[in-house]
LUMGU-695092 format. One record per residue (C-alpha): residue number from 1; residue in three letters; x, y, z. Coordinates in steps of 0.001 Angstrom, whole numbers, plus 500000, padded with zeros to 6 digits. Example, Ala and Ser with C-alpha at 12.3 -4.5 7.8 and 13.67 -1.06 7.14 Angstrom:
// residues 2
(1,'ala',(512300,495500,507800))
(2,'ser',(513670,498940,507140))
END
This chain:
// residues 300
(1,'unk',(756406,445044,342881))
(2,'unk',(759461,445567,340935))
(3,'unk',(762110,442933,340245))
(4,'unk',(764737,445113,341545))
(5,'unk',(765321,449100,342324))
(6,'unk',(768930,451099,342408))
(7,'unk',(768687,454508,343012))
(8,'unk',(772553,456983,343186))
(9,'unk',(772995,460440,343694))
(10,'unk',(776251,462531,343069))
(11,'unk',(775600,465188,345902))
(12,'unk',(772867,467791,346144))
(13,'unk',(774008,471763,344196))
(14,'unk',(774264,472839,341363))
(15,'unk',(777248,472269,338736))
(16,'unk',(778392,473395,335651))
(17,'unk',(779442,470530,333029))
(18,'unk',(775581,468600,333170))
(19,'unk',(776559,465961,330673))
(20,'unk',(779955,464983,332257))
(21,'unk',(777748,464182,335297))
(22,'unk',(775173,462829,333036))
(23,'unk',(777765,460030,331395))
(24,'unk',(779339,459261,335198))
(25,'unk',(776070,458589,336478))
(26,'unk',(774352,456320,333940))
(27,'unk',(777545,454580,333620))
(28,'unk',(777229,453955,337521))
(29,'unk',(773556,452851,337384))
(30,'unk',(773793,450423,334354))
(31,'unk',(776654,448867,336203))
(32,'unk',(774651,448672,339328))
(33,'unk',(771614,447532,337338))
(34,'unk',(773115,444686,335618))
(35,'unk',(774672,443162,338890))
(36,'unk',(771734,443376,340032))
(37,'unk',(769900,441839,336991))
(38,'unk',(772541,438889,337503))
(39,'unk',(771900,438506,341333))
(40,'unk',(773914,440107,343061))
(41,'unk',(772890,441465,346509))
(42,'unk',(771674,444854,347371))
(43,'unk',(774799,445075,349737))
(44,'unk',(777350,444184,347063))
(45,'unk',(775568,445886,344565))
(46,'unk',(775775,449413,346687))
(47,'unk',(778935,449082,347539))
(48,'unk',(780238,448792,344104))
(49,'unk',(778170,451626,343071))
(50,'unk',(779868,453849,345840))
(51,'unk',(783476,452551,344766))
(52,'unk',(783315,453814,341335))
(53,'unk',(781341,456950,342546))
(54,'unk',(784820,457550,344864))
(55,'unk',(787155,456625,341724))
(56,'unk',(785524,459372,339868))
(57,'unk',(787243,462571,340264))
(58,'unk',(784269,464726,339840))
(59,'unk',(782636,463856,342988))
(60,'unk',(783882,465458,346834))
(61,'unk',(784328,461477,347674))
(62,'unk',(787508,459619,347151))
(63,'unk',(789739,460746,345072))
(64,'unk',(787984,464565,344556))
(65,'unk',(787601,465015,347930))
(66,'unk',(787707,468453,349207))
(67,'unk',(790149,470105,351323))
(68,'unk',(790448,470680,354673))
(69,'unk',(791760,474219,356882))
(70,'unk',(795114,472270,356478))
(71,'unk',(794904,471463,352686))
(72,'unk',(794584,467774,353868))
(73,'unk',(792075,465483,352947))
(74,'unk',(789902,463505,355281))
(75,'unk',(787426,460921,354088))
(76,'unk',(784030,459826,355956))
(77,'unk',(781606,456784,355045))
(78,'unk',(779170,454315,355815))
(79,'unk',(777136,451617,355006))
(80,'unk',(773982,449704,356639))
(81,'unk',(772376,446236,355400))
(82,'unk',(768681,445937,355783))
(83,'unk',(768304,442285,356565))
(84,'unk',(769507,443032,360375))
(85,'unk',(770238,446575,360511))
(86,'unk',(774002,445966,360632))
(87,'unk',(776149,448852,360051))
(88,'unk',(779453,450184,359311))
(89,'unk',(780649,453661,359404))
(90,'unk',(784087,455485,359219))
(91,'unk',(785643,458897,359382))
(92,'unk',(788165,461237,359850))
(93,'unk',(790584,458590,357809))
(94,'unk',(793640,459741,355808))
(95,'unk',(794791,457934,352601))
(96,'unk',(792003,455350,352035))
(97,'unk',(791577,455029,348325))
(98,'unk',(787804,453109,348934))
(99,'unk',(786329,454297,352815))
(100,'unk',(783335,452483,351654))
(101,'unk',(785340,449482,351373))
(102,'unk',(786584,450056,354807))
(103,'unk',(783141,450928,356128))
(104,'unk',(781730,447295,355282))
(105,'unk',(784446,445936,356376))
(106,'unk',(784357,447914,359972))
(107,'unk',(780514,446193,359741))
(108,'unk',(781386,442474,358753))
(109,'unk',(785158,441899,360505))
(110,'unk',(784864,443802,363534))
(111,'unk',(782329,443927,367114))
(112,'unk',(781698,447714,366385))
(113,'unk',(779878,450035,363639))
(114,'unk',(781501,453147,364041))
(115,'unk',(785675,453354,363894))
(116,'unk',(787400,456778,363383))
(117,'unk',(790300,458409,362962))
(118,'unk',(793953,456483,363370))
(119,'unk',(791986,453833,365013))
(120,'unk',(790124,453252,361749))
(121,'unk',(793232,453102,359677))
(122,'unk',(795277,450234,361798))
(123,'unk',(792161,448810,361452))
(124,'unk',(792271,449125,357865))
(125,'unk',(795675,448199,357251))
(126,'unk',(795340,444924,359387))
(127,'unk',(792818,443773,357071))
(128,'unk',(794124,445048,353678))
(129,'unk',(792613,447805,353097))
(130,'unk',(793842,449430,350220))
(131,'unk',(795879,452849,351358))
(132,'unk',(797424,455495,349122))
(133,'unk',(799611,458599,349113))
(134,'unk',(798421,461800,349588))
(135,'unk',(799042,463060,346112))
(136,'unk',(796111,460660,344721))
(137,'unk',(794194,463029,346504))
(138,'unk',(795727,465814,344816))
(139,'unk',(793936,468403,342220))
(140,'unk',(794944,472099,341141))
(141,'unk',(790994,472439,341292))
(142,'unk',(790694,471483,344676))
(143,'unk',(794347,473466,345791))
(144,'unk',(792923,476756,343822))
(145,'unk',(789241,476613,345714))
(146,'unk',(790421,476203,349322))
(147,'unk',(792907,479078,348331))
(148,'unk',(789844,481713,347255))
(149,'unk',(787669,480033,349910))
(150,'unk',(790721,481241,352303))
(151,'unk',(791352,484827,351001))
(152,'unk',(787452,485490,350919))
(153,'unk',(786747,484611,354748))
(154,'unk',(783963,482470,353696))
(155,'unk',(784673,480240,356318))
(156,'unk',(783067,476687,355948))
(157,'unk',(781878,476069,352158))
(158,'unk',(779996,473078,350966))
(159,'unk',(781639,470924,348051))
(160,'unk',(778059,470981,346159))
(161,'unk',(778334,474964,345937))
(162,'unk',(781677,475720,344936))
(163,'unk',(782780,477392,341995))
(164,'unk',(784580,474318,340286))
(165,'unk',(781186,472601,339821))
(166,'unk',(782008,470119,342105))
(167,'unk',(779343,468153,343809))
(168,'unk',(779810,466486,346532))
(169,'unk',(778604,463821,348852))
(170,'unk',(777888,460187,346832))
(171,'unk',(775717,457424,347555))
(172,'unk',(773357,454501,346619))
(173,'unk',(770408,452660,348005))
(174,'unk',(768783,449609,346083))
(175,'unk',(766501,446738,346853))
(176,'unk',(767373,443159,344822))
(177,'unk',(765640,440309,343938))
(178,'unk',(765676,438626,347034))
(179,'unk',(763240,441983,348523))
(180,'unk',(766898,443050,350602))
(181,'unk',(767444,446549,351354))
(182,'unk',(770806,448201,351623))
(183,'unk',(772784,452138,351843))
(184,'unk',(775954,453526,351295))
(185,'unk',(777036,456880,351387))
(186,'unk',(780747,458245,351056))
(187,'unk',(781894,462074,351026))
(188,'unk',(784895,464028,351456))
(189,'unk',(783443,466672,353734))
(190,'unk',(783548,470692,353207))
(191,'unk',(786140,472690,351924))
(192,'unk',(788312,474836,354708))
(193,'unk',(786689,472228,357595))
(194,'unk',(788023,472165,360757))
(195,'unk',(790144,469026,361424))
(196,'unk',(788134,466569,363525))
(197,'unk',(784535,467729,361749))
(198,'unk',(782474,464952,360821))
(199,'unk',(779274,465501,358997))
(200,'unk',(776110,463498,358166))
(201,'unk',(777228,460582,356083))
(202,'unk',(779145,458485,358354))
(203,'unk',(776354,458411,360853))
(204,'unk',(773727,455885,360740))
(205,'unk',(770091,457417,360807))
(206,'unk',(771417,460685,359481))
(207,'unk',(773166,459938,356465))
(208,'unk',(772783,456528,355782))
(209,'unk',(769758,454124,356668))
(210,'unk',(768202,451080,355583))
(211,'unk',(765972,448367,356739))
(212,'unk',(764139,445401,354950))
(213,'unk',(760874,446703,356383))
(214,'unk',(760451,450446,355463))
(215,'unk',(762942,451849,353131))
(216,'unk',(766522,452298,352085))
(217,'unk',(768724,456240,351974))
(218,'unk',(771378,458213,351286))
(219,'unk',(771353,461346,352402))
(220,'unk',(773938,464345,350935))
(221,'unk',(773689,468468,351391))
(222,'unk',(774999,470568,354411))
(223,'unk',(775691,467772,357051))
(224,'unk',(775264,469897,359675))
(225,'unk',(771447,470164,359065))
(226,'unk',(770981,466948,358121))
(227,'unk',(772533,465537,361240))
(228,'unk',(769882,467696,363638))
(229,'unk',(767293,466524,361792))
(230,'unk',(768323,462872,361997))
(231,'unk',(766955,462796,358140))
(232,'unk',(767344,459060,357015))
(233,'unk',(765813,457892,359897))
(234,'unk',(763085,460298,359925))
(235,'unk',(762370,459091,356074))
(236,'unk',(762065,455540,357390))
(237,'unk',(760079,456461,360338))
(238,'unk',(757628,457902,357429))
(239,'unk',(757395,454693,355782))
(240,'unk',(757496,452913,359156))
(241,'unk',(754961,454322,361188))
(242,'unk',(752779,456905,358455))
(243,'unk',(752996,454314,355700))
(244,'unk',(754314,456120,353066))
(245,'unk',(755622,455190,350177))
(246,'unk',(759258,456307,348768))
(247,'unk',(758195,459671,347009))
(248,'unk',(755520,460719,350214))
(249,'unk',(758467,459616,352251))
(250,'unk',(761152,461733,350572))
(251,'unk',(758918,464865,350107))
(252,'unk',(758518,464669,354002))
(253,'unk',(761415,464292,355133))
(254,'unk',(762486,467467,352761))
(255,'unk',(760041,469362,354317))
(256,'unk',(760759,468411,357994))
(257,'unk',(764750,469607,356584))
(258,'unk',(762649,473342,355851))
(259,'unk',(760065,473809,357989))
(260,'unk',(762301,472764,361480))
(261,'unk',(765248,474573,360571))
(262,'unk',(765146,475592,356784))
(263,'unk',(767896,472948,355923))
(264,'unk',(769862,472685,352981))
(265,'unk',(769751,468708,351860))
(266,'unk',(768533,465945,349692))
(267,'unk',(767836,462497,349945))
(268,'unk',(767475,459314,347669))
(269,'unk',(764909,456692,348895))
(270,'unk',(763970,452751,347907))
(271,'unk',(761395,451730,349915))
(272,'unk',(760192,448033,350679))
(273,'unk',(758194,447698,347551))
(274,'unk',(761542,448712,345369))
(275,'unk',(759470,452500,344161))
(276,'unk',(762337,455054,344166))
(277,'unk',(762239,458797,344869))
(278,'unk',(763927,461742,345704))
(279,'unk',(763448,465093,347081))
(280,'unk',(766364,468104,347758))
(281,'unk',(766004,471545,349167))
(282,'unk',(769592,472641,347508))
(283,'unk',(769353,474318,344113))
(284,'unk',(769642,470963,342293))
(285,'unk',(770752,467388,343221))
(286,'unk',(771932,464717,340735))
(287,'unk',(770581,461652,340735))
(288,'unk',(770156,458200,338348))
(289,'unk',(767886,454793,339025))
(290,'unk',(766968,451612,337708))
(291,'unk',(763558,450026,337665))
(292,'unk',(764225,446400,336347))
(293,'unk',(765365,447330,332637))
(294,'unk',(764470,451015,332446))
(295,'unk',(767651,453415,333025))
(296,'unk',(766985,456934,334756))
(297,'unk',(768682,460327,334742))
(298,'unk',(767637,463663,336878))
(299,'unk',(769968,466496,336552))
(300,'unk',(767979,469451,338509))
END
């Protein structure tokens, strides 16, 4: 069994600029891998992953979130520990610099999982959640995209596919020392969404899922499909009841995404035993891991 796992990805697509997401990723995963190393817990140790995935401005999460039909930026999140299958989830919120942050604390300060909206912001600012103006959310890139996106018709477009090189949807799964389990995923949604839409990664068992006894994931790709297939559950549920491992577990759950409804998605798995895996059915998916003291890098 290995001492400890930590798997990220940086959305499913393809990009241009490989070795900018290269750097940003094993900078994430060492990070990850030596809190881990020191202790830390699979909770903490995701969340911080997630944080500095949002602070990086190449990602659709945080701060290079995508735009909105009204040039506005709406973030979604979530998070889920696998001790006791508490959760906490957010979306639809305007001006959070972290909705991870405000995800976990949704899970550990309040009697619900699943806040949205202005709801989720009072809730936020009554427990000091860290809020900032719109412009941090600000880029020419993203401005210029929703623009063409606009004057083509192309209606909904997914961050991973646009012509910036963008990718989009971030998250990270990892199992510590203690044999805990624990997800996060965070994403700035499509570009030219509808106000209101909220895709996969806010919603436990779709996005985000993880539980001590199966397996840990973070889903990213068109939302839409990944929410009708319910695709981190149906990973665990391969673990659970077929007893698969991470990599069986991940390749079937990709093809239950094509075969049921030729889905466009990927996922990143840790399962009990701390083996990591992923599969995607997008053009490519970027992804890092950490096996104890070995550091991992898959740009496809």
């Amino acid at each position: 069994m290995n001492p400890f796992s930590l798997m990220i990805h940086g959305g499913a697509g393809t990009s241009r600029e490989p070795d900018r997401y290269d750097a940003s990723l094993r900078r994430v995963v060492e990070a990850g891998a030596k809190l881990l190393n020191d202790g830390m817990s699979a909770l903490d140790v995701v969340t911080r992953c997630v944080v500095m995935l949002e602070d990086d401005p190449l990602y659709d999460a945080g701060c290079g979130s995508a735009l909105n039909v009204d040039g506005e930026v709406r973030l979604d999140a979530s998070i889920m520990d696998g001790r006791n299958l508490e959760a906490g989830a957010v979306a639809c919120v305007a001006g959070v610099k972290n909705p991870v942050i405000l995800a976990r604390t949704v899970m550990e300060r309040s009697e619900h999982v699943f806040l949205i909206g202005a709801g989720a912001e009072q809730f936020g600012r009554e427990n000091d959640i860290v809020f900032v103006d719109s412009r941090y959310f600000y880029s020419e890139e993203r401005s210029n995209e929703l623009k063409m996106v606009k004057e083509r018709h192309e209606g909904l477009r997914e961050g991973v596919h646009n012509q910036s090189g963008k990718l989009g949807t971030v998250g990270a799964v990892a199992r510590d020392k203690y044999g805990n389990l624990a997800a996060a995923t965070s994403t700035g949604g499509l570009t030219n969404q509808s106000m209101g839409r909220v895709g996969d990664s806010p919603i436990i068992g779709a996005g985000t899922y993880a539980d001590n006894f199966t397996c840990a994931v973070s889903c990213t790709g068109i939302g839409e499909h990944i929410l009708r297939t319910s695709l981190a559950r149906s990973a665990s549920l391969f673990v659970e009841i077929k007893g698969l491992g991470a990599a069986d577990a991940a390749e079937a759950a990709k093809q239950l995404l094509i075969n049921r409804i030729n889905g466009l998605g990927g996922l990143i798995i840790v399962d009990r035993n701390g083996e990591c895996a992923y599969a995607h059915s997008t053009p490519g998916m970027r992804s890092a891991w950490a096996i104890g003291d070995k550091i991992f890098v898959k740009i496809t």
